[in-house]
LUMSE-182622 format. One record per residue: x, y, z of N, C-alpha, C, CB in turn; residue number from 1; residue in one letter; chain. Coordinates in steps of 0.02 Angstrom, whole numbers. Glycine has a CB too. Layout:
N
SITE     nc1     nc2     nc3    cac1    cac2    cac3     cc1     cc2     cc3    cbc1    cbc2    cbc3  num  residuo  cadena
SITE       X       Y       Z       X       Y       Z       X       Y       Z       X       Y       Z  NUM        a       A
...
END
This chain:
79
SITE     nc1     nc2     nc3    cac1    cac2    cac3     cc1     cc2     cc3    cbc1    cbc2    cbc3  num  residuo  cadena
SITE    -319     -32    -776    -270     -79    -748    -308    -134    -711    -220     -41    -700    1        x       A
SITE    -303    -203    -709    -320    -252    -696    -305    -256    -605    -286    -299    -748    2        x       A
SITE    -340    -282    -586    -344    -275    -510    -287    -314    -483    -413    -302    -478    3        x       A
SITE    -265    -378    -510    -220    -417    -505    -145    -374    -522    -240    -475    -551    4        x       A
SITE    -136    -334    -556     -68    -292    -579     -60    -237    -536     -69    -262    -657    5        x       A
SITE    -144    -210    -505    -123    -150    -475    -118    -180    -390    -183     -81    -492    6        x       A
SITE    -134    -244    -368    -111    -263    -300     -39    -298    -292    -163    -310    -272    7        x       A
SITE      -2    -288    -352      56    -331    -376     107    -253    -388      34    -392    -463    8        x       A
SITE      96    -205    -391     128    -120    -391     114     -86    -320      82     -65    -456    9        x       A
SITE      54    -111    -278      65    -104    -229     118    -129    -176      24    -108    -223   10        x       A
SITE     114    -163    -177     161    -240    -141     210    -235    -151     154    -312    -162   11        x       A
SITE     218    -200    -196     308    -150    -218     306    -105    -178     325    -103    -301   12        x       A
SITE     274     -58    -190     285     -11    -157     281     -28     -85     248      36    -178   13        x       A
SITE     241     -49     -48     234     -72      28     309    -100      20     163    -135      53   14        x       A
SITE     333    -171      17     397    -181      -7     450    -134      35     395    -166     -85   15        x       A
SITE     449     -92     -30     493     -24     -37     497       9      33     457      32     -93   16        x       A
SITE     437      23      41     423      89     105     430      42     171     325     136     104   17        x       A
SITE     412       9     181     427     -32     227     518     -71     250     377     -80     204   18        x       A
SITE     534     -87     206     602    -121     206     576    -206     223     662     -80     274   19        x       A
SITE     513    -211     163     516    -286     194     520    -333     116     431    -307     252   20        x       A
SITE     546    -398     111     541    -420      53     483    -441       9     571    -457      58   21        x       A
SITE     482    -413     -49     420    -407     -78     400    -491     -69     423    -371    -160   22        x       A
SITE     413    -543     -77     401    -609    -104     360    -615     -36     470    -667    -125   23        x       A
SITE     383    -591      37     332    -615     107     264    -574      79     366    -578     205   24        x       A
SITE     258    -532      68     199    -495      61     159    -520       6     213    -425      52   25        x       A
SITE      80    -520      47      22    -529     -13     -46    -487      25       0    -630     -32   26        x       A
SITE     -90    -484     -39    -145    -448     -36    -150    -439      51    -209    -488     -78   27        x       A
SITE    -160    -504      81    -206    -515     138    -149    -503     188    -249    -592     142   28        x       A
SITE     -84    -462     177     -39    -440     239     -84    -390     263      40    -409     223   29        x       A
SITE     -60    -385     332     -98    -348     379     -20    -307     390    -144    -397     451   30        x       A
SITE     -66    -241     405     -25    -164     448     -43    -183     503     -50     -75     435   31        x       A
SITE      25    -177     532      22    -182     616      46    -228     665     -36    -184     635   32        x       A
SITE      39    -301     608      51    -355     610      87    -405     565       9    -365     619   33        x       A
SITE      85    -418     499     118    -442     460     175    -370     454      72    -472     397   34        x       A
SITE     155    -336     442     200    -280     425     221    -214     463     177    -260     372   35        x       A
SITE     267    -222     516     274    -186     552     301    -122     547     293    -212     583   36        x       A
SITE     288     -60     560     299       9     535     279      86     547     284       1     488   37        x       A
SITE     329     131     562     316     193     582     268     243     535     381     220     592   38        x       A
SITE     214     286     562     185     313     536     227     349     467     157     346     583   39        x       A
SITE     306     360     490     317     411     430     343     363     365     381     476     453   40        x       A
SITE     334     284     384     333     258     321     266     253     306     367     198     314   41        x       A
SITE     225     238     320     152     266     297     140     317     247     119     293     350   42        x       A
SITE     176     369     273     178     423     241     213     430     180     197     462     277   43        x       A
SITE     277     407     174     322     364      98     289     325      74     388     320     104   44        x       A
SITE     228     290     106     205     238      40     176     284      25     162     165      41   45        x       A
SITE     111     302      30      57     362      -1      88     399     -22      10     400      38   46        x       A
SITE     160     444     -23     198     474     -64     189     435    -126     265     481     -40   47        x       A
SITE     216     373    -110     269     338    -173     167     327    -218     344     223    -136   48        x       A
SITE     143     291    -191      73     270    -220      51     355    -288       0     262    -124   49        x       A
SITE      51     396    -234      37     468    -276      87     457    -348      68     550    -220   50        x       A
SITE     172     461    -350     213     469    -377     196     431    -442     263     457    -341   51        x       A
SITE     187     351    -416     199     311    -470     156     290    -491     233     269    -465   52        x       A
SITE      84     309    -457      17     270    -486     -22     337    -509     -32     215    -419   53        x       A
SITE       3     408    -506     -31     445    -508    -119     467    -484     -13     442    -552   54        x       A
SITE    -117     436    -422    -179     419    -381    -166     462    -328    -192     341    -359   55        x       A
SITE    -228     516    -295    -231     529    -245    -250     511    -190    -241     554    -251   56        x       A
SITE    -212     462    -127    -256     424     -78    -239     486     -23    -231     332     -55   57        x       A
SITE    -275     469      20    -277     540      79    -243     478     133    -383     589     109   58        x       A
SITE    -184     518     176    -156     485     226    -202     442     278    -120     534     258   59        x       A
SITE    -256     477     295    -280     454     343    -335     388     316    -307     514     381   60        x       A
SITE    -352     390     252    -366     321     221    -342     281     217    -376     313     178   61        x       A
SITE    -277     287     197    -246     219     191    -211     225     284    -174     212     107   62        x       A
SITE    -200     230     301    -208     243     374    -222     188     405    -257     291     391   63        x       A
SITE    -281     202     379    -353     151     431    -372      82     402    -443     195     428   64        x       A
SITE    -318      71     314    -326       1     298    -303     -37     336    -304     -18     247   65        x       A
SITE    -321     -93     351    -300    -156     386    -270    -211     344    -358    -185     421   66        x       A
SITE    -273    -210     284    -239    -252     244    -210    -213     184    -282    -307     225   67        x       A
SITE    -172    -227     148    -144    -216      78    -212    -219      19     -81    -283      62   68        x       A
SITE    -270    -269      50    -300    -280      17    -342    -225       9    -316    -329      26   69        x       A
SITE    -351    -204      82    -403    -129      88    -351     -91      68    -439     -99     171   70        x       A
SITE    -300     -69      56    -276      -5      30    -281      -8     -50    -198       9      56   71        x       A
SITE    -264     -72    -104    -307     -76    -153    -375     -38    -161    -317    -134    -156   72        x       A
SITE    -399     -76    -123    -479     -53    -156    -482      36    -124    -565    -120    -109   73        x       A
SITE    -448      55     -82    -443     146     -76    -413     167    -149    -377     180      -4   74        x       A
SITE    -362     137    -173    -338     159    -217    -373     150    -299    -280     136    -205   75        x       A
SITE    -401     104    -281    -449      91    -353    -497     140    -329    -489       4    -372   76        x       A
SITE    -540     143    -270    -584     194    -278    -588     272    -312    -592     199    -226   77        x       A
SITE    -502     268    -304    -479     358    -312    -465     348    -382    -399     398    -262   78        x       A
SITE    -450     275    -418    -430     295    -503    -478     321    -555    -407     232    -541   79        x       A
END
């Protein structure tokens, strides 16, 4: 999968788990700050990421991304 398609399935899913509209969000949104949110949606994205990308990221990795952009590259690491 092309890096461009799989930060474009993320951004859905963040999207999704978040309750925010996909079109505000890009690579370089920030957790914490662009995108404000309770740990147990954290926990629904990395659900949903497992579900639909069939990728295992560990909670506390994507956790500690600071951007959408760093949770990509966790998630490419694990494909």
């Amino acid at each position: 999968m092309e890096r461009k398609e799989l930060e474009q399935q993320i951004i859905a899913l963040v999207a999704t788990s978040y309750g925010v509209e996909e079109a505000a969000l890009t690579a370089d949104s920030k957790f914490g700050e662009d995108i404000n949110g309770t740990s147990v949606q954290m926990v629904g994205l990395v659900s949903e990421i497992e579900n639909e990308l069939d990728v295992m990221v560990q909670l506390q990795d994507a956790a500690g991304c600071a951007t959408i952009a760093d949770l990509v590259d966790k998630v490419e690491e694990e494909m």
